[in-house]
N, C-alpha and C positions, 0 to 999 in steps of 0.2 A: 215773682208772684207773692203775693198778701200772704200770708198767714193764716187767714180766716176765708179765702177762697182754694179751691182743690178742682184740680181733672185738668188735663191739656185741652186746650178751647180746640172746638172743630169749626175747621177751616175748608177753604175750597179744594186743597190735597186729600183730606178727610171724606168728603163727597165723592171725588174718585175714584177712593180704595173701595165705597159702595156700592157704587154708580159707575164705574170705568168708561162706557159708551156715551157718557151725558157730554151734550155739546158746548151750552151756556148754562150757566151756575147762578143762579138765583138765591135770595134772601130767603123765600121757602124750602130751596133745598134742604141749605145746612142749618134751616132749622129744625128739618123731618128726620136730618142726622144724629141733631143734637138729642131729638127725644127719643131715637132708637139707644144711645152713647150714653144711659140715665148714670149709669153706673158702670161704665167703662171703666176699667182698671180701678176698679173699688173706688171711685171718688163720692160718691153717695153715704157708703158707709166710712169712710173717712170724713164726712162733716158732719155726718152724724155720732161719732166719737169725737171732733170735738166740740161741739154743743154739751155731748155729755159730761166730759171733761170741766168743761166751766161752769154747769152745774152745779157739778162736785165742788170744784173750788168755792164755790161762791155759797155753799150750805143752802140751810132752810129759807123757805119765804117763797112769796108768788114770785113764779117767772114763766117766759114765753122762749123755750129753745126753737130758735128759727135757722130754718134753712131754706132757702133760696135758690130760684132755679133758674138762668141764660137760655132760651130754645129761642130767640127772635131771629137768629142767624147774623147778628150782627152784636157788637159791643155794647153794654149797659153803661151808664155812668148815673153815679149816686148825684142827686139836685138836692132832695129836702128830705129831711123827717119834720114830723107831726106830732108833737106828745102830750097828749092828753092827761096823762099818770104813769111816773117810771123812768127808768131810762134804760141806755143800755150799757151794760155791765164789763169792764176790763178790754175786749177787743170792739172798735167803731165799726160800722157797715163799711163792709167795702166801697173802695172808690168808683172800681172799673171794673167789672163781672164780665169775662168775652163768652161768645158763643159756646156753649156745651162747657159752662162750667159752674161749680156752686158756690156758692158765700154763704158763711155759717154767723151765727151771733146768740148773744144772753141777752135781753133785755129782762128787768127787773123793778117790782114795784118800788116806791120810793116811800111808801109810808107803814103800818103794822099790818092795818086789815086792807090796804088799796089794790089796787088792780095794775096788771103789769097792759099798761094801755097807748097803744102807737100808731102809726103810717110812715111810710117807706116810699119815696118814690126814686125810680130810675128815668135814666134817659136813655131812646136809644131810634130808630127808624124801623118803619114798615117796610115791606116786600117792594112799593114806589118807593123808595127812596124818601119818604113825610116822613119828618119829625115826631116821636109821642114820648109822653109820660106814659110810664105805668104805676097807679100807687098800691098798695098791699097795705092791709090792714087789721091789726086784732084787739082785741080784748079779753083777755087772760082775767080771771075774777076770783076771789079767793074762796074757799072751802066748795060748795056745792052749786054753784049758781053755773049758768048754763054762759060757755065761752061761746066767743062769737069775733067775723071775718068779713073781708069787704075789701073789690075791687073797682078799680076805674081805671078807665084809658081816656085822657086827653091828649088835645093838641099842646107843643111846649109851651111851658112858663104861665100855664091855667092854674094849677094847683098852687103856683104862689101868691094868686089871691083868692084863692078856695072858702069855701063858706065851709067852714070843718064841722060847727053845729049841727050842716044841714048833712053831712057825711057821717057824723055820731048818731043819727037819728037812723040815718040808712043803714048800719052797721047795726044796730041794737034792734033791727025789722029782722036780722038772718041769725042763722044756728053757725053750726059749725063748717060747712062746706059753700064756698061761693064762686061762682064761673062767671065770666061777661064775655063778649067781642065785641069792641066797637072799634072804627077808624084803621082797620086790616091788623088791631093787634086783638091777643085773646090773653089773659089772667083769669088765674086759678088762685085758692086760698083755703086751705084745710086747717084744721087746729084739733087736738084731743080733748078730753073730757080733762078735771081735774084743776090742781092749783101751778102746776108746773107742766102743763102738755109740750108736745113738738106742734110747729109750724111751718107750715110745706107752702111757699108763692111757686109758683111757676108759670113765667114773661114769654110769650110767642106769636106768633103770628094766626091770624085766620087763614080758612081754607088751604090747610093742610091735609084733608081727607079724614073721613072717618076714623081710621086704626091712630092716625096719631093725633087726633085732637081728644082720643078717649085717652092715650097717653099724657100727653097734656094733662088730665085732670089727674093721672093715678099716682096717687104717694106711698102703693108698697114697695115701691124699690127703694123707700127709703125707711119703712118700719114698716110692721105687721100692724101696728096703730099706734096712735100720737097722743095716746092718752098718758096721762102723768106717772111716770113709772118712778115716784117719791111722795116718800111720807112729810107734809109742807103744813099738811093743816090740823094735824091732830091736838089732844090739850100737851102744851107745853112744846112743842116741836117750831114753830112757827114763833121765833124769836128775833130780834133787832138785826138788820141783814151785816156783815163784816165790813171793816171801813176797807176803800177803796186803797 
């Protein structure tokens, strides 16, 4: 396992230690497992220590501690990022995210006063068995200005000729909380207030029922709030980031 992903992926054994009586095992099963499993054997709060960890290491300056979420019931694989400003900082996105597990990351402005500003997508299949991208998206802005998040689901190999303007424009219309369903998937995208918040995607599937598509959107299992828990932008604090 990566380094920067955490939790034993749930699997079809995993659904019927829940489920013992279930006959056929579906992609929305273990994804209704994976969102019950947020935080099974503390892996939530182990990627959220280390996001903070890298923080730390990495000092003052705008950044987006990101943590990412698996619920599609099937395996993710990293296709693209998107960068608009910044990059990400000492450990890369994970390659292959399995069901019920997380991947953590720093990304980081790249200039004094710029914005820590991205897109993520994975790959992975709907509940048919169809192909999708999921992209995940934020913009981290330095001192007081209002962050902001944004998701899409397409069909594979869209976003590699994506009009990303016309995506910066959609992204800069929302605040900090953004949900979709399209094409049998559903993303989520929260971010905190601040020059350095947490950032919560979580990948899953539609029509999963009510109890767990509000799951799906909920990120206290992974903080009480994603707001900037560092001093980044004060006079003099907000210095030249460390070389790599």
């Amino acid at each position: 396992m990566a380094t920067n992903v955490f939790g034993n992926p749930v699997t079809d054994e995993t659904v019927r230690l829940v489920s013992p009586n279930i006959t056929q095992i579906t992609a929305r099963d273990r994804a209704r497992v994976a969102l019950q499993y947020m935080n099974a054997e503390e892996k939530a709060t182990n990627v959220s220590r280390f996001v903070h960890n890298l923080k730390e290491a990495y000092g003052t300056g705008t950044s987006t501690l990101g943590m990412i979420y698996n619920a599609t019931g099937g395996n993710l694989t990293f296709d693209l990022n998107h960068t608009w400003e910044g990059a990400v900082w000492h450990s890369p996105y994970a390659q292959i995210i399995q069901n019920g597990q997380w991947a953590g990351f720093l990304h980081v402005r790249d200039r004094l006063i710029g914005p820590s500003k991205e897109a993520i997508v994975y790959r992975g299949v709907n509940n048919d068995g169809a192909g999708r991208d999921w992209m995940l998206a934020w913009n981290t802005s330095r001192m007081n200005y209002q962050n902001r998040v944004y998701a899409e689901i397409r069909t594979p190999g869209e976003f590699g000729s994506a009009n990303w303007n016309a995506i910066d424009s959609k992204m800069d219309s929302q605040t900090n909380n953004y949900s979709t369903t399209a094409l049998g998937g559903f993303a989520s995208a929260s971010i905190g207030a601040g020059s350095s918040p947490e950032f919560v995607g979580i990948m899953s599937l539609d029509d999963l029922g009510s109890n767990f598509m509000a799951m799906a959107s909920d990120v206290s299992v992974v903080s009480q709030s994603l707001d900037s828990k560092y001093v980044d932008d004060v006079d003099g604090a907000d210095e030249e980031p460390p070389a790599e």
